[in-house]
KOLGUPA-265502 format. One record per residue: residue number from 1; residue in three letters; x, y, z of N, C-alpha, C in turn. Coordinates in nm, 3 decimals, decimal comma. Each point is the difference from the previous one (the first is absolute). Example, Ala and Ser with C-alpha at 12.3 -4.5 7.8 and 13.67 -1.06 7.14 Angstrom:
SITE  num  residu      n.X      n.Y      n.Z     ca.X     ca.Y     ca.Z      c.X      c.Y      c.Z
SITE    1     Ala    1,319   -0,569    0,780   -0,089    0,119    0,000    0,090    0,120    0,000
SITE    2     Ser   -0,035    0,105   -0,072    0,082    0,119    0,006   -0,077    0,109    0,073
This chain:
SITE  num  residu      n.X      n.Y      n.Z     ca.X     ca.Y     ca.Z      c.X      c.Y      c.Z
SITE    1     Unk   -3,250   -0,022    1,374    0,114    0,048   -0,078    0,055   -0,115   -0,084
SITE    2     Unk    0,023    0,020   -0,136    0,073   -0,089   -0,074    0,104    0,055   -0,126
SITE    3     Unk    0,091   -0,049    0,001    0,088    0,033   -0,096    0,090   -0,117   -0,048
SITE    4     Unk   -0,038    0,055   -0,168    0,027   -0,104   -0,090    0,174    0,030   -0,005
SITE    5     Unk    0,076   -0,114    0,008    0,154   -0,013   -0,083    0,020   -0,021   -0,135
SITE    6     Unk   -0,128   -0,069   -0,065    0,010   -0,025   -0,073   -0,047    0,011   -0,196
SITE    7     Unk   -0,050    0,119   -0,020   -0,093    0,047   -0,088    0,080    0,045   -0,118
SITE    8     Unk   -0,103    0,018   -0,115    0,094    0,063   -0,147   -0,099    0,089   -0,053
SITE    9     Unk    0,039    0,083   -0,118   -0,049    0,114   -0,071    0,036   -0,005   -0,145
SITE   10     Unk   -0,062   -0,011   -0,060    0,050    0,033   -0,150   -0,071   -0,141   -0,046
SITE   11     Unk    0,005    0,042   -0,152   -0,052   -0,125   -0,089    0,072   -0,124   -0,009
SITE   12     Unk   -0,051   -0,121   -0,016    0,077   -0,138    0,017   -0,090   -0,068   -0,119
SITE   13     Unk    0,038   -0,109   -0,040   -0,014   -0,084   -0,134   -0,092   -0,070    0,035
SITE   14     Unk   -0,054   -0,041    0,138   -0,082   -0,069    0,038   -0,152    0,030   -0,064
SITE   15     Unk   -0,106   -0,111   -0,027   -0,079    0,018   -0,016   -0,135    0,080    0,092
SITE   16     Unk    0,057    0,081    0,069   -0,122    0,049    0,122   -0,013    0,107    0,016
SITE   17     Unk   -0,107    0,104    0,109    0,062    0,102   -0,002    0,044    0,079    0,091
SITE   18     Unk    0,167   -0,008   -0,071    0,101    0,034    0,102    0,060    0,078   -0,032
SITE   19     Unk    0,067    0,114    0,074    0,086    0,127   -0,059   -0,039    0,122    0,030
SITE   20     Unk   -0,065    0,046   -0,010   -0,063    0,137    0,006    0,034    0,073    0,208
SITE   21     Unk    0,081    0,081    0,003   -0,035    0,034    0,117   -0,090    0,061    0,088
SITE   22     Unk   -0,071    0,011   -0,081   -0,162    0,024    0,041   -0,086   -0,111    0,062
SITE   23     Unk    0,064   -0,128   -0,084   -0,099   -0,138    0,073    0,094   -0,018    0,106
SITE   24     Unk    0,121    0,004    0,058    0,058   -0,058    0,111   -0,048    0,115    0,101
SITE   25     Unk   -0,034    0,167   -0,018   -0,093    0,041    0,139   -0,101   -0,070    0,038
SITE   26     Unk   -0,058   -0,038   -0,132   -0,194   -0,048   -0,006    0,034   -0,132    0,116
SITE   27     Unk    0,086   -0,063   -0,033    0,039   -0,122    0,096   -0,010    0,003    0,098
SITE   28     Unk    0,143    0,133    0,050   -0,016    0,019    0,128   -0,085    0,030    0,126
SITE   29     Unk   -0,083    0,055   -0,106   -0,122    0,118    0,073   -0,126   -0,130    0,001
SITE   30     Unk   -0,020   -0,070   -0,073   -0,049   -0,102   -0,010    0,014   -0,131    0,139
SITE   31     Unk    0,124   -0,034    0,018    0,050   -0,114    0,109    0,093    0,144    0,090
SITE   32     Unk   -0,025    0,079    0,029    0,028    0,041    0,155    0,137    0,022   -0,007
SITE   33     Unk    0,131   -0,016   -0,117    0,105    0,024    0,030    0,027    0,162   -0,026
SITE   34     Unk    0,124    0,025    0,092    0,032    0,078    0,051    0,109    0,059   -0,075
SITE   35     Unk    0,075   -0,043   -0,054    0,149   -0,026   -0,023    0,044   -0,052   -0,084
SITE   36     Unk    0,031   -0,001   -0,117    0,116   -0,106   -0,067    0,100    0,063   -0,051
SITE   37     Unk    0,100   -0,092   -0,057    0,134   -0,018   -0,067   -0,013   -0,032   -0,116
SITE   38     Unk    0,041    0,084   -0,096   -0,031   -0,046   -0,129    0,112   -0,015   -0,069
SITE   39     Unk    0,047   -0,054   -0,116    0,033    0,002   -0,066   -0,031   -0,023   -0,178
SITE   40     Unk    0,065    0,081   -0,044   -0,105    0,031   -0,186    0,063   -0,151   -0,061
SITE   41     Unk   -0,103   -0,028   -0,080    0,017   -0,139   -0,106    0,061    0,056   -0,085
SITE   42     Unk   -0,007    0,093   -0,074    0,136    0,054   -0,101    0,130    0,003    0,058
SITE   43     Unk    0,047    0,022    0,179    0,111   -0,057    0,025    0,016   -0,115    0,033
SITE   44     Unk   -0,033   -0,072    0,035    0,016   -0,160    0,004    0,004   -0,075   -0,113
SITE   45     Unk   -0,100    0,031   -0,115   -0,003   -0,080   -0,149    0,095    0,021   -0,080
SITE   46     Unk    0,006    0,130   -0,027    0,092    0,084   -0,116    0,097    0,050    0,020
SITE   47     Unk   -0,053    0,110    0,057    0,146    0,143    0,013   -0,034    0,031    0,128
SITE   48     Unk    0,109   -0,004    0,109    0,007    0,020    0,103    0,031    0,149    0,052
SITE   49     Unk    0,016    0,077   -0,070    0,054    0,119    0,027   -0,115    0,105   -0,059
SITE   50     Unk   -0,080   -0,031   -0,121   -0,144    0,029   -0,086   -0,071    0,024    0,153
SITE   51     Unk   -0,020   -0,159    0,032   -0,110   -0,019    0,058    0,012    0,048    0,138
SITE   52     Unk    0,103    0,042    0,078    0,020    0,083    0,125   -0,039    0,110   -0,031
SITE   53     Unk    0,035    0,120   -0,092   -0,031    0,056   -0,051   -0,126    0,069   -0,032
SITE   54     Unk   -0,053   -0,045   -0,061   -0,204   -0,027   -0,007   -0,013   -0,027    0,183
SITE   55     Unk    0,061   -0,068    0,037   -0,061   -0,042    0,159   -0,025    0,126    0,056
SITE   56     Unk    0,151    0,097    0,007    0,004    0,059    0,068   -0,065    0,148   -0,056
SITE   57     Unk   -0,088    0,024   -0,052   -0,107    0,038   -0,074   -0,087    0,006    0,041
SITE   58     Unk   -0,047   -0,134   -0,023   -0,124   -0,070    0,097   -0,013    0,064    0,116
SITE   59     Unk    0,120   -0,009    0,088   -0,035    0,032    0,149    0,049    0,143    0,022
SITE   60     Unk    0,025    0,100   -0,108    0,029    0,119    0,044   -0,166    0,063   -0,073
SITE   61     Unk   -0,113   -0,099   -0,032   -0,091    0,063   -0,012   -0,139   -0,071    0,061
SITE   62     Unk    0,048   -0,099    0,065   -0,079   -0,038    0,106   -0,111    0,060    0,078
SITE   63     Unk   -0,065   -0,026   -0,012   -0,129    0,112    0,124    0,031    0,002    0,154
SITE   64     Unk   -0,030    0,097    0,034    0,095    0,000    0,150   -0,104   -0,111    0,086
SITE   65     Unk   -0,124    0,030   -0,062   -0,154   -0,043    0,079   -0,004   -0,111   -0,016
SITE   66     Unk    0,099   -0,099   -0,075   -0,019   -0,140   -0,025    0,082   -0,090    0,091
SITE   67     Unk   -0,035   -0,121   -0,010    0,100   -0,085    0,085    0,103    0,030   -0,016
SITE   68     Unk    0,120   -0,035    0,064    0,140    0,051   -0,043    0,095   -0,106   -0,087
SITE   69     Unk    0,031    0,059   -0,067    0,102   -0,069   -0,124    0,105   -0,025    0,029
SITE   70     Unk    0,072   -0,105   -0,022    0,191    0,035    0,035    0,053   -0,106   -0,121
SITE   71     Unk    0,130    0,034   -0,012    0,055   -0,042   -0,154    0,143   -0,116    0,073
SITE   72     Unk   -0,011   -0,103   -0,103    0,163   -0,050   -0,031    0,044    0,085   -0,101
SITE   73     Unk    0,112   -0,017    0,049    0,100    0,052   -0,100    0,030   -0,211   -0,110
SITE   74     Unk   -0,031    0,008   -0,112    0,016   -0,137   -0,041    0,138    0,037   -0,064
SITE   75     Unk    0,063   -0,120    0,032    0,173   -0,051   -0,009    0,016   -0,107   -0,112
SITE   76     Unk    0,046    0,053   -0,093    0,026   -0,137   -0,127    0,149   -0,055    0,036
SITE   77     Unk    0,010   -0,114    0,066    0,141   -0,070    0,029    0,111    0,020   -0,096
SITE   78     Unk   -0,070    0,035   -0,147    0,108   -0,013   -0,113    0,070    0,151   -0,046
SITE   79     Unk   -0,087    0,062    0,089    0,065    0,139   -0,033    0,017    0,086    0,132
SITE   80     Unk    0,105   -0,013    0,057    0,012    0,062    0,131    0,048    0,125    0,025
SITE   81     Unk    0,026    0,073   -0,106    0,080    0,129   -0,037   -0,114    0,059    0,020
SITE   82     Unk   -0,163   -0,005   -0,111   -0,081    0,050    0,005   -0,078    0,015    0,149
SITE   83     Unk   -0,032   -0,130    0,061   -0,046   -0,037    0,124    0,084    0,083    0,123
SITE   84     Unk    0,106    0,005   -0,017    0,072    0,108    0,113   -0,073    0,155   -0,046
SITE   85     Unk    0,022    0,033   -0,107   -0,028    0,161   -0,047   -0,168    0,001    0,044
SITE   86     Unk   -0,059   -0,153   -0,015   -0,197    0,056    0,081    0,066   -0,005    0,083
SITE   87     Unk    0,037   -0,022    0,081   -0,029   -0,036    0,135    0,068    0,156    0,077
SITE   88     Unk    0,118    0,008   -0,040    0,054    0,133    0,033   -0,175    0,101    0,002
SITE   89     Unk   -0,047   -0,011   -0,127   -0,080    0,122   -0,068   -0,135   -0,003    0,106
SITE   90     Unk   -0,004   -0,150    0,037   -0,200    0,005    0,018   -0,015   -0,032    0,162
SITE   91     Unk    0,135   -0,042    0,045   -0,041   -0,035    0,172    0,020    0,080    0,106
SITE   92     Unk    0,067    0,130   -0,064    0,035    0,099    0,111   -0,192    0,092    0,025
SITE   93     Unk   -0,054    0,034   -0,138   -0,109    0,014    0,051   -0,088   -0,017    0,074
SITE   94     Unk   -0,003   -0,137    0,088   -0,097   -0,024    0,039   -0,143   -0,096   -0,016
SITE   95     Unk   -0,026    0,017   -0,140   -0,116   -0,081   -0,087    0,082   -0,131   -0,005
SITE   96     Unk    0,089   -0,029   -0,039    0,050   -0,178   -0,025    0,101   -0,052    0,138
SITE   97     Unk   -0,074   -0,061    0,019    0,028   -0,066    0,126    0,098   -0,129    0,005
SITE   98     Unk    0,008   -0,086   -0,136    0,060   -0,093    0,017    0,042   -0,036   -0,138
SITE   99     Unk    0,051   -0,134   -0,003    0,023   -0,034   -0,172   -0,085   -0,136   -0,046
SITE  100     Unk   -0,057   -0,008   -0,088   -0,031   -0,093   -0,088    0,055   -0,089   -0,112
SITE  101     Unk    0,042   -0,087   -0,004    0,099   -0,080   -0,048   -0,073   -0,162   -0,021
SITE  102     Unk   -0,006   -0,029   -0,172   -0,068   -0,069   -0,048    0,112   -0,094   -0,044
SITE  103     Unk   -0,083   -0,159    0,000    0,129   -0,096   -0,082   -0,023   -0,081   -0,159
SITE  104     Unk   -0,113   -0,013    0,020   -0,065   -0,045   -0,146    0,056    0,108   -0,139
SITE  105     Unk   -0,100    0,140    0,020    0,067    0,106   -0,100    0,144   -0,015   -0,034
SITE  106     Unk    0,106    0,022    0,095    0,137    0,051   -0,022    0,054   -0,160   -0,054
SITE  107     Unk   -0,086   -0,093    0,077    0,071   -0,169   -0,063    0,161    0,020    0,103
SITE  108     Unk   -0,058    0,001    0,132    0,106    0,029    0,084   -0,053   -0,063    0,150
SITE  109     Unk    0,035   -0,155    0,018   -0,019   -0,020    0,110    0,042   -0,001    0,110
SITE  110     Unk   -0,046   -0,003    0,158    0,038    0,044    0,097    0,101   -0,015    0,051
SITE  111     Unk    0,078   -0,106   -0,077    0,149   -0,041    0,049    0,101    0,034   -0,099
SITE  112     Unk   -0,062    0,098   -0,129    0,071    0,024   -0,091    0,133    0,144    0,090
SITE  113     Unk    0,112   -0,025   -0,082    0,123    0,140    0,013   -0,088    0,138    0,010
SITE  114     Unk   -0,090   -0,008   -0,119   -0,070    0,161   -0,009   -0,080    0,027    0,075
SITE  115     Unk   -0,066   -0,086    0,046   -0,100    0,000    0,135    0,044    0,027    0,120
SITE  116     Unk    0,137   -0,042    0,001    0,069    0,010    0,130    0,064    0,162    0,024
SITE  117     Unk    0,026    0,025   -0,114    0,059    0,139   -0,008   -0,113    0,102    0,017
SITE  118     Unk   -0,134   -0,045   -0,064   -0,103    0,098    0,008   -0,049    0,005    0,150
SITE  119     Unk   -0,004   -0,101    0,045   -0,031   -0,023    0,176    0,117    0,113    0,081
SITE  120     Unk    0,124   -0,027   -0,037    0,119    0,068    0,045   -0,040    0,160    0,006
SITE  121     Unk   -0,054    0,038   -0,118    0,014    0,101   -0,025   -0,154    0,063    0,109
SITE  122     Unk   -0,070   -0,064   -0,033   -0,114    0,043    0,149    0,037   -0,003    0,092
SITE  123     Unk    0,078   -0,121    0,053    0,068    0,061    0,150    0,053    0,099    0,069
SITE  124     Unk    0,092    0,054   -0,173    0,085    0,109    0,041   -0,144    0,165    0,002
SITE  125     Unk   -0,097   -0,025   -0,079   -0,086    0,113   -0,006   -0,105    0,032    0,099
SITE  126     Unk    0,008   -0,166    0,141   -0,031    0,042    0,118   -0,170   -0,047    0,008
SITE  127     Unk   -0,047   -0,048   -0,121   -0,151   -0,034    0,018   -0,061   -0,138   -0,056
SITE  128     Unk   -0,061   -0,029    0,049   -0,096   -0,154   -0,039    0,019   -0,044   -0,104
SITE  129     Unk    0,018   -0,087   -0,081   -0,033   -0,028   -0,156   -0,120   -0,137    0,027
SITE  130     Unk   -0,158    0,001   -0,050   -0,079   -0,092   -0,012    0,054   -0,061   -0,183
SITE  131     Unk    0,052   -0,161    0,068    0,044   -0,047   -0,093   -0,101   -0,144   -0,056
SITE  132     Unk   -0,014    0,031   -0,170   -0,114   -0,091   -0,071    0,073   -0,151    0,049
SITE  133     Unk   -0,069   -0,110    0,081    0,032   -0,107    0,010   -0,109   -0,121   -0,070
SITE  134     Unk    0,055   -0,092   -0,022   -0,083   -0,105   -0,048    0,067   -0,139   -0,063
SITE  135     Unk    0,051   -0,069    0,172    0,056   -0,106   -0,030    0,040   -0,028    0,142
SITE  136     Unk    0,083   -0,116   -0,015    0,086   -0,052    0,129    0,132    0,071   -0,048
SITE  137     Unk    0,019    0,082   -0,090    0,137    0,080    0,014   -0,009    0,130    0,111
SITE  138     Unk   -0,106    0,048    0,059   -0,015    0,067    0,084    0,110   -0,001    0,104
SITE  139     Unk    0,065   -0,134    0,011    0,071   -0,020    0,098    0,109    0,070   -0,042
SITE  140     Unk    0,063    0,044   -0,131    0,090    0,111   -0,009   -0,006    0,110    0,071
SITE  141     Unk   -0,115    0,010    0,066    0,007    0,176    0,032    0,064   -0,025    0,139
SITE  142     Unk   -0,031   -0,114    0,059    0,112    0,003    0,124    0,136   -0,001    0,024
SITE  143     Unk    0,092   -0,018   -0,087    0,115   -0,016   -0,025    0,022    0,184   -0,052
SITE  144     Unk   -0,088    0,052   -0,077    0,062    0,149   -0,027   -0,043    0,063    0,158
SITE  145     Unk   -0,078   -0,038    0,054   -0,043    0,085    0,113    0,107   -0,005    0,114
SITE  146     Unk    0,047   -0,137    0,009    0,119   -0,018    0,089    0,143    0,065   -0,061
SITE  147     Unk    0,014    0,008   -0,152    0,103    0,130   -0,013   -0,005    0,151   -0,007
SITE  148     Unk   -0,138    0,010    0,041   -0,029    0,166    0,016   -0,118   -0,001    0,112
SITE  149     Unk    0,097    0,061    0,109   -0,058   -0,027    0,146   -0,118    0,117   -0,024
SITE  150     Unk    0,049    0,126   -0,052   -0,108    0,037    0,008   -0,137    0,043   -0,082
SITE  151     Unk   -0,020   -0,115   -0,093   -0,053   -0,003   -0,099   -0,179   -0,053    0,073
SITE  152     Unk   -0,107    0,034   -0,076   -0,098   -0,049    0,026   -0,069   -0,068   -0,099
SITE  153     Unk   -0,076   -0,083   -0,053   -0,075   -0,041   -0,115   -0,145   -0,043    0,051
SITE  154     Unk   -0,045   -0,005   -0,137   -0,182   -0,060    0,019   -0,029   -0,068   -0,065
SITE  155     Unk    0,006   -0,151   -0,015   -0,020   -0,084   -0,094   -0,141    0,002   -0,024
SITE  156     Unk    0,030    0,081   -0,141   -0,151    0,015    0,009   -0,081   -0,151   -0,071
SITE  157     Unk   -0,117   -0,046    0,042   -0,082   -0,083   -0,066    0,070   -0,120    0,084
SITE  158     Unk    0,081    0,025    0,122    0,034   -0,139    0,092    0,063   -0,112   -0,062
SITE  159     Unk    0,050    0,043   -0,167    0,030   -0,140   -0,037   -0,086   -0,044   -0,111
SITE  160     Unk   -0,129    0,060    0,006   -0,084   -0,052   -0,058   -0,065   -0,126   -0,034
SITE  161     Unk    0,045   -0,106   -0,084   -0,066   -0,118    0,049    0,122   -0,117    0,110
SITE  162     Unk    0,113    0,125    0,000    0,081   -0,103    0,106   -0,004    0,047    0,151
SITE  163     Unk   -0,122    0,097    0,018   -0,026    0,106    0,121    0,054   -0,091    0,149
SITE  164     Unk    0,003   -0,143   -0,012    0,091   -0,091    0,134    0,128    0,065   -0,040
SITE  165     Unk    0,071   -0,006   -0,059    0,121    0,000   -0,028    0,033    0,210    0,016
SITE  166     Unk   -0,104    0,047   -0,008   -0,045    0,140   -0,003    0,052   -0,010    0,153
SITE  167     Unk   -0,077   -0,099    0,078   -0,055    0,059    0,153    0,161   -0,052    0,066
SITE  168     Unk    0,036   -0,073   -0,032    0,155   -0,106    0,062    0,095    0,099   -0,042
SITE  169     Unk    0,065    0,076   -0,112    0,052    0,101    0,006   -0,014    0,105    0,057
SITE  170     Unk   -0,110    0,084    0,051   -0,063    0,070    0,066    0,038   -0,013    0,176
SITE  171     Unk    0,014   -0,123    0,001   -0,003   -0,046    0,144    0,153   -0,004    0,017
SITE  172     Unk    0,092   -0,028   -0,074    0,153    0,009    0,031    0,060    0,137   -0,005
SITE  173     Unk   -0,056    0,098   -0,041    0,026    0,154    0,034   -0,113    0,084    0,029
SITE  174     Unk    0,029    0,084    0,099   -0,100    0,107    0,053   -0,007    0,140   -0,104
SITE  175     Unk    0,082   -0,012   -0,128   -0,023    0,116   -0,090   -0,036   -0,058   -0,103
SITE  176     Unk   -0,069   -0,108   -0,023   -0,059   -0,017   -0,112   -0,184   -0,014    0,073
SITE  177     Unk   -0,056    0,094   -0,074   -0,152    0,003    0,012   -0,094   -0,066   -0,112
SITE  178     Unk   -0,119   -0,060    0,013   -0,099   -0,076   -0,068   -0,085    0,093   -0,055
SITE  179     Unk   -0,015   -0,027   -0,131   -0,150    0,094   -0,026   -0,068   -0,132   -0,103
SITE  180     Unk   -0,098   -0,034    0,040   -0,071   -0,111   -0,070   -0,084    0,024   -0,081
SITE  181     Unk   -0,036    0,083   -0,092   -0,089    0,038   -0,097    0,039   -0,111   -0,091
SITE  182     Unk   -0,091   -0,055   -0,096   -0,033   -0,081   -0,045   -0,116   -0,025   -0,065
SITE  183     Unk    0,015   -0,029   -0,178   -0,112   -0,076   -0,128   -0,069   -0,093    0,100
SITE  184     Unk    0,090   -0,094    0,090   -0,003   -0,137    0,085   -0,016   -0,003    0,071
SITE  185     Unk   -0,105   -0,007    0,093   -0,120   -0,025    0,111    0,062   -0,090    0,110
SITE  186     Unk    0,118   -0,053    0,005   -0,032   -0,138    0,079    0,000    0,018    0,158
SITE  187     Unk   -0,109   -0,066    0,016   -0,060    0,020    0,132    0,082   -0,052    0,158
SITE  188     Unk    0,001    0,195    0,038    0,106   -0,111    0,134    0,145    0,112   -0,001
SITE  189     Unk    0,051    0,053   -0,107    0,104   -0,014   -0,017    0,049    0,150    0,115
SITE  190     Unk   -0,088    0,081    0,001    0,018    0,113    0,106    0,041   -0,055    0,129
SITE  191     Unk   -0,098   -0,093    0,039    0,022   -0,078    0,145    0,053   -0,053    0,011
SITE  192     Unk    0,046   -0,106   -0,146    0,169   -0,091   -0,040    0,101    0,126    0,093
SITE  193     Unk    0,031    0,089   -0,071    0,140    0,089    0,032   -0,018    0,058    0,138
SITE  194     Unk   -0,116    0,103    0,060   -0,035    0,014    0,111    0,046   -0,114    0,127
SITE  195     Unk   -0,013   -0,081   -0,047    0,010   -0,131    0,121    0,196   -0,046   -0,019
SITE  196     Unk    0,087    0,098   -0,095    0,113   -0,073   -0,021    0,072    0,119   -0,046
SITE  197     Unk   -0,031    0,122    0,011    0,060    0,098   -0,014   -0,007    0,137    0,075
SITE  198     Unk    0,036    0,082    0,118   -0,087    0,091    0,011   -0,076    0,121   -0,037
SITE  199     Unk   -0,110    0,019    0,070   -0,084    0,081   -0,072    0,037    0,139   -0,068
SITE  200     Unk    0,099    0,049    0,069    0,059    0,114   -0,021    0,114   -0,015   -0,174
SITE  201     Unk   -0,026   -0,105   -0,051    0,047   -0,046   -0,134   -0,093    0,020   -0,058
SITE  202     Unk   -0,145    0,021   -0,006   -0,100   -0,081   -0,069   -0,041    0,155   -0,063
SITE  203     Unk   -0,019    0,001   -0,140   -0,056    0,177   -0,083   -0,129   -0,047   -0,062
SITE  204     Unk   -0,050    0,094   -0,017   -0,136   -0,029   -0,108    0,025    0,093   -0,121
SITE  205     Unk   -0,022   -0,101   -0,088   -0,020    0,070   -0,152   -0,156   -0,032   -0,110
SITE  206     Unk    0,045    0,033   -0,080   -0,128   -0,031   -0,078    0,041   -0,048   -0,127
SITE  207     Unk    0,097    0,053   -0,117    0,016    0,005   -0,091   -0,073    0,070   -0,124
SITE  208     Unk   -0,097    0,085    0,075   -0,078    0,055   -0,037    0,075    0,139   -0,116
SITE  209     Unk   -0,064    0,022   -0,116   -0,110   -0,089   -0,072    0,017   -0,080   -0,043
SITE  210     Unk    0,072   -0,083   -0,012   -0,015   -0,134   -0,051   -0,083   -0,116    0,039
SITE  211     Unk   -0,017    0,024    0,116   -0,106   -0,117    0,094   -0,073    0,141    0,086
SITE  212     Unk   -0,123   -0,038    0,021   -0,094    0,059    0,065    0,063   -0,023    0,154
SITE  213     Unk    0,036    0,145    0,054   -0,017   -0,054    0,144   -0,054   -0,124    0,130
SITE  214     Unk   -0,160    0,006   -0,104   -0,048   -0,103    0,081    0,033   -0,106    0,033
SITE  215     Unk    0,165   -0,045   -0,090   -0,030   -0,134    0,016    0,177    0,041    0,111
SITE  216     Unk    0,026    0,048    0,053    0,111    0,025    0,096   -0,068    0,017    0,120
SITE  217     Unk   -0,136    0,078    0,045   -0,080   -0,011    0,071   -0,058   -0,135    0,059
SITE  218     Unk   -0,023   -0,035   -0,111   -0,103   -0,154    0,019    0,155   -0,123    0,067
SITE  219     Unk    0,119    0,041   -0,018    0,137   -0,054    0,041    0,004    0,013    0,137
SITE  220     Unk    0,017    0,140    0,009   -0,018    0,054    0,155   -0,138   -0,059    0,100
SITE  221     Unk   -0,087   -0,047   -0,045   -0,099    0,027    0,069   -0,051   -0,206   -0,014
SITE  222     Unk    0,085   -0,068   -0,069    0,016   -0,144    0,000    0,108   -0,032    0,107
SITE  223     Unk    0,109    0,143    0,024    0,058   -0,073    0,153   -0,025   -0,001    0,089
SITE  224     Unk   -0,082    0,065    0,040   -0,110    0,028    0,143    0,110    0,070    0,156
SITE  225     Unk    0,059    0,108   -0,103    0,088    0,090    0,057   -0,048    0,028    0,163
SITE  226     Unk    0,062    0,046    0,126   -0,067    0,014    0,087   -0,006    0,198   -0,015
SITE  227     Unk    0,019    0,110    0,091   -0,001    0,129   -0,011    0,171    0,037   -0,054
SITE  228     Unk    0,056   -0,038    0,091    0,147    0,034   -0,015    0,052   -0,066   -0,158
SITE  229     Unk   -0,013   -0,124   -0,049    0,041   -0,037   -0,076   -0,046    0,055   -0,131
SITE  230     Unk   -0,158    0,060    0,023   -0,022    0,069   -0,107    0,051    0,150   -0,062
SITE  231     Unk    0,009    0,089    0,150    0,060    0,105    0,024    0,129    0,012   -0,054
SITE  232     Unk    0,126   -0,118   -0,021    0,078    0,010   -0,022    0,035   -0,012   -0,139
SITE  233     Unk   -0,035   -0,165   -0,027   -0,043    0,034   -0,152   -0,091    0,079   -0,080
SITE  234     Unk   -0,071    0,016    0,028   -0,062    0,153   -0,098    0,059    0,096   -0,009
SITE  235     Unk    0,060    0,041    0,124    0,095    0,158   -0,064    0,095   -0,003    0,081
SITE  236     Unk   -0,007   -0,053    0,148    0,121    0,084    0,085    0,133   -0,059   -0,055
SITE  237     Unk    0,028   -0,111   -0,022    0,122   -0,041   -0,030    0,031    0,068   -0,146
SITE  238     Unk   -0,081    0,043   -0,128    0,021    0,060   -0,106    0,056    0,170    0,061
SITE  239     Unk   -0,115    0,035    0,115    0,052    0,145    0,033    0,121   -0,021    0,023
SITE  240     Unk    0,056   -0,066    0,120    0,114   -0,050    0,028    0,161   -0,006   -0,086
SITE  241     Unk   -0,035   -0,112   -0,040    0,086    0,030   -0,172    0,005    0,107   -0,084
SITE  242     Unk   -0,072    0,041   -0,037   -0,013    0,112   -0,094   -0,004    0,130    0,054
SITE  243     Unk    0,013   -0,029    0,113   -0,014    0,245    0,081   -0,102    0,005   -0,039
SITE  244     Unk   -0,144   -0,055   -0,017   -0,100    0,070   -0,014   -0,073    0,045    0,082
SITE  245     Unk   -0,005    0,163    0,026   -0,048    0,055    0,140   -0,175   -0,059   -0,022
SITE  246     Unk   -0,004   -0,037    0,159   -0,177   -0,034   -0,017   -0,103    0,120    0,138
SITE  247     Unk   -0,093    0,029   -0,090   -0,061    0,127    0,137   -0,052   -0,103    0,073
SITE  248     Unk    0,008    0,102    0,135   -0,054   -0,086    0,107   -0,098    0,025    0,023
SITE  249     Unk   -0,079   -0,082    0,039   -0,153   -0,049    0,029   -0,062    0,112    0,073
């Protein structure tokens, strides 16, 4: 069993080929996953409310016979009027499970006022937000987490090239979770956090399509996970977080 936290849909500027929700089944069905969380690149890049929109599209025409799909609802920090009215609209269904909340696009970092309010506002709507990290400012997310007890987050990408500074925040609260997908290979870094965080923190993503699964696999499988540790990070702690019912064996 595996399930991604971390995946996207829709066209992106990147030179590759990425976008089509047709190639993120081919993926799945391809590397064995089970599960993901998506969120559309038209809401994260552009228009956040467009691109939920089209999402929720996407997954009201989904094949029943395919891996299973599940949606962020994506949150633009700068417009929170709109971001309350998705969230009202797309989480009572069922299909969006959590929020997606980017810092580069909006030019809104993690310790910014609008960030803080957009975090606020997930707390109050009761579900996860996997938040774009990539720095030693990561350490902001502990300070919002300690003013909203019952808030959860997923730094997603660990930090990215500051993924220590990923794993040391991680380790000073039990509601901030790791998802280490990563362009950046560096070797170790699963078993870095594993050995300094517990396992029941630890998510798997892909970033897929943007990066080929394989190389989140080839992550997982450079920490030399034992049964339980794999079990957990691959899906149970994502089921966990997210209500995602899993059949039993």
């Amino acid at each position: 069993m595996i399930i991604d936290v971390h995946a996207h849909a829709g066209p992106w500027f990147f030179a590759m080929d990425v976008g089509d929700p047709g190639l993120g089944e081919t993926l799945m069905r391809r590397y064995g996953i089970d599960a993901a969380i998506v969120s559309a690149s038209e809401a994260v890049t552009y228009d956040a409310v467009s691109g939920n929109r089209w999402f929720a599209d996407v997954l009201d025409r989904w094949p029943a016979d395919g891996p299973r799909l599940y949606g962020y609802v994506t949150v633009n920090p700068t417009d929170l009027r709109a971001a309350e009215a998705d969230l009202e609209r797309y989480l009572p269904g069922g299909r969006f499970l959590g929020v997606k909340i980017h810092t580069t696009y909006p030019a809104q970092g993690l310790g910014s006022t609008a960030m803080r309010d957009a975090l606020r506002l997930v707390a109050a709507a009761g579900v996860p937000a996997l938040v774009h990290t990539w720095g030693a400012d990561v350490w902001a997310l502990v300070d919002v987490l300690a003013a909203e007890p019952s808030l959860r987050l997923v730094a997603g990408h660990m930090g990215g090239p500051a993924w220590r500074e990923g794993v040391a925040a991680a380790a000073r609260c039990d509601r901030l979770y790791l998802e280490p997908c990563c362009s950046i290979t560096d070797r170790g870094k699963v078993r870095f956090a594993l050995d300094r965080v517990p396992t029941g923190q630890l998510l798997f993503g892909t970033d897929a399509t943007l990066i080929d699964p394989a190389v989140s696999l080839g992550v997982v499988a450079d920490a030399g996970l034992d049964a339980r540790e794999r079990e957990l990070m691959l899906w149970r702690n994502a089921a966990e977080l997210f209500g995602i019912a899993v059949p039993r064996p």
